[in-house]
Backbone as JSON Lines, residues from 0, in Angstrom:
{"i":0,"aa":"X","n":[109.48,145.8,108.66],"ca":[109.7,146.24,107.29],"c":[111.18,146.23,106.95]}
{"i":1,"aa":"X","n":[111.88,147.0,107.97],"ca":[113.5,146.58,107.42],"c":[114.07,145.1,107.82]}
{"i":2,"aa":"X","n":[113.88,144.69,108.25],"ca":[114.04,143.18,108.21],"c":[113.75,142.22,106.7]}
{"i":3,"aa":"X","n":[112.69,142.6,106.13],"ca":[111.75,142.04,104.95],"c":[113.11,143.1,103.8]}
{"i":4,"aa":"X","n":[113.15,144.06,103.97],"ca":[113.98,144.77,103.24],"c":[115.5,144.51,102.94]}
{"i":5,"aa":"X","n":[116.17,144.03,104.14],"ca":[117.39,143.78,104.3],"c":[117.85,142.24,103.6]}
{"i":6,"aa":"X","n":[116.29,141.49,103.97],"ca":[116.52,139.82,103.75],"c":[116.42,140.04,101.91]}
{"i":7,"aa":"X","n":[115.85,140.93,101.36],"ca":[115.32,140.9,99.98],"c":[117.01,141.38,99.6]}
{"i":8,"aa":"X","n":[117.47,142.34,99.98],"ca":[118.76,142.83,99.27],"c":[119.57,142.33,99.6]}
{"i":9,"aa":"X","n":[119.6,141.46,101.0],"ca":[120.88,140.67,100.7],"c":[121.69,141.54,102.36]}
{"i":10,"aa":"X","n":[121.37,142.42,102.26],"ca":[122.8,143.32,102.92],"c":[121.82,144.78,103.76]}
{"i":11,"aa":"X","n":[122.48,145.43,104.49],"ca":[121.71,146.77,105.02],"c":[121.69,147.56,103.13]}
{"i":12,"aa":"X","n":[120.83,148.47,103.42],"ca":[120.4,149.23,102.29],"c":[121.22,150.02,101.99]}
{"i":13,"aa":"X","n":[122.46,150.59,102.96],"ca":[123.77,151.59,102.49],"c":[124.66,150.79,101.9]}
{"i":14,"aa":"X","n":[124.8,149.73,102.33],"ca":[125.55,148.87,101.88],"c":[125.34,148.14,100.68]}
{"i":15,"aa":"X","n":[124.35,147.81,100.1],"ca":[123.48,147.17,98.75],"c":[123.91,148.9,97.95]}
{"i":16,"aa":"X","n":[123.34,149.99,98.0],"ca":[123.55,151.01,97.52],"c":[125.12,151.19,96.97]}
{"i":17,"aa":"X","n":[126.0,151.4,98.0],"ca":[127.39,151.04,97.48],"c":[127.97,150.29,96.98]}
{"i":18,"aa":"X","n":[127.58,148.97,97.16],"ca":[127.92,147.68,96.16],"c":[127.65,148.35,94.76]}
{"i":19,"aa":"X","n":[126.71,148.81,94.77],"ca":[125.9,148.48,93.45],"c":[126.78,149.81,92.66]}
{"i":20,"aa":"X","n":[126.91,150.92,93.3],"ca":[127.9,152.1,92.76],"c":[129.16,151.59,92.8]}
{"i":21,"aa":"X","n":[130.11,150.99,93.02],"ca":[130.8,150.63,92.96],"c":[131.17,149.55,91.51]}
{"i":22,"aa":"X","n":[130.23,148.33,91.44],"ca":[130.17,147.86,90.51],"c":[129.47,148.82,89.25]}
{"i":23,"aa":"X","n":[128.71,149.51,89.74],"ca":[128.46,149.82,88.32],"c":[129.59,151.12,87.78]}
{"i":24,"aa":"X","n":[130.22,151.73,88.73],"ca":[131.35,152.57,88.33],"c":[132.24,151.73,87.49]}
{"i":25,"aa":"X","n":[132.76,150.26,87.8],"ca":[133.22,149.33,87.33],"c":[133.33,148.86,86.17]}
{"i":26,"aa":"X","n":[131.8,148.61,85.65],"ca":[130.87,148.88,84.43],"c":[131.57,149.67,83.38]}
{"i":27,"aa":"X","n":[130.88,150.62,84.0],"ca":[131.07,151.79,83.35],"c":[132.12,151.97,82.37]}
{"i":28,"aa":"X","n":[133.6,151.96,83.52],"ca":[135.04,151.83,82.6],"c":[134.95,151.01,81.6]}
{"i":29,"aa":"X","n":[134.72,150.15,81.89],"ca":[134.76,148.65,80.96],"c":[134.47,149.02,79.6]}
{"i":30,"aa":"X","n":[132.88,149.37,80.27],"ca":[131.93,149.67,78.77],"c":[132.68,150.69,78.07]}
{"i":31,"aa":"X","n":[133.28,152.15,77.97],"ca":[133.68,153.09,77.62],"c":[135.03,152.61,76.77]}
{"i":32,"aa":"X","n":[135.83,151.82,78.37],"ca":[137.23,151.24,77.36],"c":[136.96,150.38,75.72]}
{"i":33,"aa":"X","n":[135.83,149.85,75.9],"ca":[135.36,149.32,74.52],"c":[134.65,149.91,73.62]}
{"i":34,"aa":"X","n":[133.94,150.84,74.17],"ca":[133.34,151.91,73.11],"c":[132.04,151.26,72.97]}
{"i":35,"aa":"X","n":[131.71,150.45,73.69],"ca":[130.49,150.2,74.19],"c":[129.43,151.02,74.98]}
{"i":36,"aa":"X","n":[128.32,150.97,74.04],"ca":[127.22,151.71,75.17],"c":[126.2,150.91,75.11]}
{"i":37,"aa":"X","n":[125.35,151.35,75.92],"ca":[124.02,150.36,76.52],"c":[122.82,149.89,75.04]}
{"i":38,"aa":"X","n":[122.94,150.91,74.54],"ca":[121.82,150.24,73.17],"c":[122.83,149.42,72.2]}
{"i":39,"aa":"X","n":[124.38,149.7,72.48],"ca":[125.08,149.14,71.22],"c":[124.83,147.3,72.0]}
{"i":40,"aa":"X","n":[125.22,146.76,73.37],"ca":[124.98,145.85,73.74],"c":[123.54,145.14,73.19]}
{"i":41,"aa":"X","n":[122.5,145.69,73.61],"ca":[121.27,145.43,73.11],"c":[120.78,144.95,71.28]}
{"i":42,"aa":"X","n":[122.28,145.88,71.07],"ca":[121.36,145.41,69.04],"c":[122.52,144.43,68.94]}
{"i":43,"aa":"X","n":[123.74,143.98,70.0],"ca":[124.48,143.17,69.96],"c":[123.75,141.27,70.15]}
{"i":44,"aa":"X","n":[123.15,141.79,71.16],"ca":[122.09,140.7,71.88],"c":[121.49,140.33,70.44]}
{"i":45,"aa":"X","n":[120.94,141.11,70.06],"ca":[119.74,141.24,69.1],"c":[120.16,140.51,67.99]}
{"i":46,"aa":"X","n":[121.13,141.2,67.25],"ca":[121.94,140.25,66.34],"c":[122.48,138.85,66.38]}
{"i":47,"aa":"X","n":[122.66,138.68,67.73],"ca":[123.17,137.46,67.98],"c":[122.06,136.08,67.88]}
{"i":48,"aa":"X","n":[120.91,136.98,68.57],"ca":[119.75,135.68,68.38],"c":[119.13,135.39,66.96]}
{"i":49,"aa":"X","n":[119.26,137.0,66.39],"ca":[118.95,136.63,64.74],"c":[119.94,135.58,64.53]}
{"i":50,"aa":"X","n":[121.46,136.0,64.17],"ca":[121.88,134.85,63.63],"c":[121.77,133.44,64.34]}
{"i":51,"aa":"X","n":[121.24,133.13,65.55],"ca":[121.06,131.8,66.22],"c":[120.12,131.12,65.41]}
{"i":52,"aa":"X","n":[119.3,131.83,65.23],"ca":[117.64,131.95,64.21],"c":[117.88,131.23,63.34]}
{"i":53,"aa":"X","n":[118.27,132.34,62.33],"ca":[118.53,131.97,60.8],"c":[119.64,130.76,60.51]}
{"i":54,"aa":"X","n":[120.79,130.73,61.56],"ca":[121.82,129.25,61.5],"c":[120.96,128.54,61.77]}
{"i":55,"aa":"X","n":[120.03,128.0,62.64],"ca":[119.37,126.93,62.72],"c":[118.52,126.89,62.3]}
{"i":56,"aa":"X","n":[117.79,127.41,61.17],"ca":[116.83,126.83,60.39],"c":[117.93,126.97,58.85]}
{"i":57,"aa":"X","n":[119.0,127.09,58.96],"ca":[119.69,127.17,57.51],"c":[120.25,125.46,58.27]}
{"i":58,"aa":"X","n":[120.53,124.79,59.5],"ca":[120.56,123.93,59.76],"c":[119.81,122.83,59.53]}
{"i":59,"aa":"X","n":[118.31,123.06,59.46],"ca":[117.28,122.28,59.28],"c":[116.9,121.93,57.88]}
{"i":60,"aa":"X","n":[117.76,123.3,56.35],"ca":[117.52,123.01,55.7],"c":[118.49,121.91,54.88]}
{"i":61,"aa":"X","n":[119.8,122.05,55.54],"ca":[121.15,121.01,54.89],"c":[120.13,119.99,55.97]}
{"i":62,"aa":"X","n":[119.99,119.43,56.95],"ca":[119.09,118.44,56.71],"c":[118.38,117.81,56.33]}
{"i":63,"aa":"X","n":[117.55,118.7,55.59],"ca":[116.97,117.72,54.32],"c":[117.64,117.45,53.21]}
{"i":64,"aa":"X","n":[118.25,118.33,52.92],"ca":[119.02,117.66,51.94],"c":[119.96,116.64,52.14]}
{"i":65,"aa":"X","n":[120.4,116.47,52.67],"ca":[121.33,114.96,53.75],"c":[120.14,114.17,53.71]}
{"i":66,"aa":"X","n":[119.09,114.16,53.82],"ca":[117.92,113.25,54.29],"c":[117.06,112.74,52.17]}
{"i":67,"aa":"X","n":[117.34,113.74,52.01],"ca":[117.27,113.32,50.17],"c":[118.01,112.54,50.02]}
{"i":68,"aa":"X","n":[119.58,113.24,49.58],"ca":[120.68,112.61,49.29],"c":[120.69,110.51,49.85]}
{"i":69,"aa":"X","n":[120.93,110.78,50.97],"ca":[120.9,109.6,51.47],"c":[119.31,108.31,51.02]}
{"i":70,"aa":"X","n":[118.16,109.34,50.82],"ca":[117.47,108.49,50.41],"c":[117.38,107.85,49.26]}
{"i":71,"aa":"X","n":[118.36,108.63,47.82],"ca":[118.46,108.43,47.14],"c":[119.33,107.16,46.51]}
{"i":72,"aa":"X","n":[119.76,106.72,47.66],"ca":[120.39,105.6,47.68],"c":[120.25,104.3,48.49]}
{"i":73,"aa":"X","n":[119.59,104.76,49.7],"ca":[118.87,103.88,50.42],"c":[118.21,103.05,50.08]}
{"i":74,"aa":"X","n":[116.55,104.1,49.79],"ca":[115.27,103.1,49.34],"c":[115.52,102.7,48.15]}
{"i":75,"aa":"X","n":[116.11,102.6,47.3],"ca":[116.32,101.85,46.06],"c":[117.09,100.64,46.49]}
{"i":76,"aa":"X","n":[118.1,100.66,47.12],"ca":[118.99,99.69,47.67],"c":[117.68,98.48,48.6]}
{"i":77,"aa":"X","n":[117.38,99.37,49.1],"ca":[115.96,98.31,50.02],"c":[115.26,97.83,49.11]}
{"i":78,"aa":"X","n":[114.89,98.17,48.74],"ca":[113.68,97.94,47.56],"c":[114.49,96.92,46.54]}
{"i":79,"aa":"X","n":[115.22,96.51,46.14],"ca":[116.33,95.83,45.52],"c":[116.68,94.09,46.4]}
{"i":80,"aa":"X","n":[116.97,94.32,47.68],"ca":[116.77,93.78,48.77],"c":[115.53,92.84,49.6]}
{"i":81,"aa":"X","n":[114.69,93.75,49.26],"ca":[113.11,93.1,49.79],"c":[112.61,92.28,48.65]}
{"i":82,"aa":"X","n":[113.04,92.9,47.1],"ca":[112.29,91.77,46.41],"c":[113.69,90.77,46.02]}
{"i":83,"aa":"X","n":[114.69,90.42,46.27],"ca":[115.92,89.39,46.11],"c":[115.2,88.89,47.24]}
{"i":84,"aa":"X","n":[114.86,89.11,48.39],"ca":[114.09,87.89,49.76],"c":[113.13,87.5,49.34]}
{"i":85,"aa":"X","n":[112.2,88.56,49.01],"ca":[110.57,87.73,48.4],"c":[110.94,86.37,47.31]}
{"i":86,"aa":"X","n":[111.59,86.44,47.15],"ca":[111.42,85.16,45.86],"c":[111.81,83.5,46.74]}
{"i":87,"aa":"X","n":[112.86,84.03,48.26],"ca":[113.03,82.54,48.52],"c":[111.62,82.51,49.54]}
């Protein structure tokens, strides 16, 4: 069992324990020096994927319009084109 235990954490279990207090004492400062706390990260996350969201489908919509625009000049131009060939 401590074998299966030791291979899973990496390290003896006092030692995984202190790592982990250590870094998270680490943490800790960090977070505080910024005035960061654990739910403010989370609605940070949160916000961030909204706006990933909403930019890329506000992306998808200037694509169509690029995809108008451009047709609006295209298929007329083709169509202009295909029948100047049909005649020879």
């Amino acid at each position: 069992m401590s074998g299966g235990l030791t291979r899973f954490l990496g390290d003896t279990l006092g030692r995984t324990i202190l790592k982990l207090l250590v870094i998270s004492f680490v943490v800790g400062v960090i977070m505080s020096a910024f005035h960061w706390y654990p739910l403010d990260v989370l609605y940070m996350i949160r916000d961030t994927l909204v706006n990933i969201w909403e930019t890329g489908f506000a992306a998808l919509g200037r694509f169509g319009v690029y995809l108008a625009l451009g047709a609006c000049v295209v298929v007329p131009v083709f169509l202009i084109l295909r029948l100047l060939n049909f005649r020879r």
